[in-house]
N, C-alpha and C positions, 0 to 999 in steps of 0.2 A: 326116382331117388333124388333127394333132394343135393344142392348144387352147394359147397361151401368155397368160400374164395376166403383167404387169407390174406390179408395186409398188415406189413409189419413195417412200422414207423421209426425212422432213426430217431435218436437220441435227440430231445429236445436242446435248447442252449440253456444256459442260466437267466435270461433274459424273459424266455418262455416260461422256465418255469413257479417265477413270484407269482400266479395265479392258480396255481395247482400244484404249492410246494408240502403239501400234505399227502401227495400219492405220490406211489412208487410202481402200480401200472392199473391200467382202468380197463374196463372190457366193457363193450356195446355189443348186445347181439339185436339184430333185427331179424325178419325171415326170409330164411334162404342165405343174410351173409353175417359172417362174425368178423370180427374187428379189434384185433388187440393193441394198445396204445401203448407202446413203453415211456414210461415217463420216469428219467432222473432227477431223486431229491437231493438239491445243494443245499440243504436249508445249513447243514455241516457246515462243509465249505463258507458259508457267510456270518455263520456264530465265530470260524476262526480268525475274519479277517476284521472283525471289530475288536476295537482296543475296549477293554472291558477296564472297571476300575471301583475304587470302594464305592464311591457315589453311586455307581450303577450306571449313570452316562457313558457313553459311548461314539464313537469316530469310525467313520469311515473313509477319512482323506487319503489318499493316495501320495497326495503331494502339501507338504504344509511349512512353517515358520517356527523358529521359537529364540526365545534367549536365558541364558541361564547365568545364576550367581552363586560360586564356588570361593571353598575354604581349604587347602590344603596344609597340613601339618608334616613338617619332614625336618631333617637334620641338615644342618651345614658345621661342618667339624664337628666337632663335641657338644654342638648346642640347638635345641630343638627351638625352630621357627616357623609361625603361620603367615601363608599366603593367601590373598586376598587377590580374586579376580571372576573372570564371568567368560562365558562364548556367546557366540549367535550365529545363527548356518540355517539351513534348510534340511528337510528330511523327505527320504521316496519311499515311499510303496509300507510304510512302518518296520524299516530293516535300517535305513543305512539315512547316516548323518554326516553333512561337510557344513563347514561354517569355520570360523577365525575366534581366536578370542586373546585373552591377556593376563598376567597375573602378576602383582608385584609382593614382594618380601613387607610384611607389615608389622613384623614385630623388631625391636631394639636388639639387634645383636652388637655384642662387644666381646674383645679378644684380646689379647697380647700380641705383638708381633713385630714387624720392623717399619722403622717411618719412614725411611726415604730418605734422611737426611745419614744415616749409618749407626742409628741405635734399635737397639733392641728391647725387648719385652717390654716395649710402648703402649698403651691406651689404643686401640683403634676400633670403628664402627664400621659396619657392612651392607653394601647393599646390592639387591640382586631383582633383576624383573627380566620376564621375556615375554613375546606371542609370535603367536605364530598361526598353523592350522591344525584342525582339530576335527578327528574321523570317527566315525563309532558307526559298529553293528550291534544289531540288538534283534534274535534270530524268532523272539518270543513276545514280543512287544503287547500283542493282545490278552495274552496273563495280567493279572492284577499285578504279582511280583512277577518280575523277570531277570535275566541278566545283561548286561549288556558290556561291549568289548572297546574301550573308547583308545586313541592315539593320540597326542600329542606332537607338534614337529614345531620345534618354535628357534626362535634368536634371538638374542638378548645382552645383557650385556651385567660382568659382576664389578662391583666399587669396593676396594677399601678406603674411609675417611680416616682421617686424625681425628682424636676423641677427647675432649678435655670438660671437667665437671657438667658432663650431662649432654653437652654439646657436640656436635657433627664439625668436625672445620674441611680444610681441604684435602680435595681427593689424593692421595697417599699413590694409589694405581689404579688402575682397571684394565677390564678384558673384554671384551666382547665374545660370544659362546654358541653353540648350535646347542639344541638339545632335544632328547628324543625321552618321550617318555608313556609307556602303555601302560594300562590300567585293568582292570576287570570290576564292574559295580552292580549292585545289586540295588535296581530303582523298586518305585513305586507309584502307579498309575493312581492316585488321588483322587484325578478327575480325566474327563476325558484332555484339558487342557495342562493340567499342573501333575509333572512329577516329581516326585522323593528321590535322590540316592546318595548311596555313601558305596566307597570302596578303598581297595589299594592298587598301588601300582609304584615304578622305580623309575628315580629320573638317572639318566644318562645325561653326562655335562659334554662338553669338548670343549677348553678354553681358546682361544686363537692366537693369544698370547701367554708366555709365561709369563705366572705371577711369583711376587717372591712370598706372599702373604698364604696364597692360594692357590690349589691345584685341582685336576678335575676329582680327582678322589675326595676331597674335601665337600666340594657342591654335587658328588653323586649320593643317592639317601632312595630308601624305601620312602613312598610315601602315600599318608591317609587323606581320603577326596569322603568332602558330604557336601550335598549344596541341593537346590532346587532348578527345577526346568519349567518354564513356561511357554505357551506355545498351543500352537495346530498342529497337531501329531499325526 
């Protein structure tokens, strides 16, 4: 009677298996022994961890760079104003982004209000900029679209000027301010370097000072984010 002997092989690693990622178990028989090989296909597993994109290029950095340039549209009082600024940080494993960035108020606002010297419904101009740091998860990144979860935590500081035909004159007050503001966007993977997104999110003000012009309800606003990412993702 012939003799069979069994040998059953652990689980290969993923390392093993880029040589034989097209099976999922192999059998050798010779005579007298049979031989069953199990072999795990990740081939899965590695179509998920590539950032796929319209190009069809593809990344598989773990650890990479990037910088980006943003536009945010939000309200301060009664009057809707765009920001102009950018980040730059580092990103791990295609999940999670730290970096710093900046944004200043770049459109003309103007107001009514008090001058400093004890008059009212004065001419006055505004200005507002902060940075700080800037966090994001992004739990899908290897989708063409994904979402991603960005934070803001910055400092800054808000100006009212005196305003006379056209002109900015001297600073009327200011404040200096914390501000927290989260977001939720909706990117797009381009290339495996360049992506797309736009979203919203709400800023939270905290003034450090009383203003007589200005108050945190005045500089807190919904607010709309589109801008571009470039970078090793």
């Amino acid at each position: 009677m012939r003799n069979f002997g069994i040998v059953i092989l652990l689980v290969v690693s993923r390392l093993a298996v880029v040589a034989q990622s097209d099976s999922t178990n192999v059998v050798r028989e010779s005579p007298g022994t049979t031989t069953v090989v199990i072999v795990q296909d990740t081939s899965l597993e590695k179509q998920e961890d590539e950032i796929n994109s319209l190009s069809n290029s593809v990344s598989n950095l773990d650890f990479g760079g990037f910088g980006a340039f943003g536009m945010k549209s939000s309200h301060f009082g009664k009057t809707n104003g765009w920001m102009l600024g950018g980040v730059g940080g580092v990103s791990f494993q295609h999940k999670f982004i730290l970096g710093f960035g900046a944004y200043k108020l770049s459109s003309n606002l103007t107001f009514e209000g008090y001058d400093g010297d004890g008059n009212m419904d004065q001419p006055l101009s505004f200005g507002f900029s902060y940075g700080g740091i800037f966090l994001e998860y992004s739990p899908k990144t290897s989708k063409t679209f994904h979402l991603s979860y960005p934070v803001f935590l910055g400092w800054g500081k808000a100006k009212v000027f005196s305003y006379d035909n056209g002109i900015k004159g001297d600073v009327v007050e200011e404040s200096k301010f914390f501000t927290l503001e989260p977001s939720a966007y909706l990117e797009i993977n381009v290339s495996s370097a360049i992506r797309l997104y736009g979203g919203a999110g709400y800023r939270l003000v905290f003034l450090k000072e009383e203003m007589k012009n200005l108050s945190n309800n005045n500089l807190e606003s919904f607010v709309l984010n589109v801008g571009v990412k470039v970078g090793k993702f």
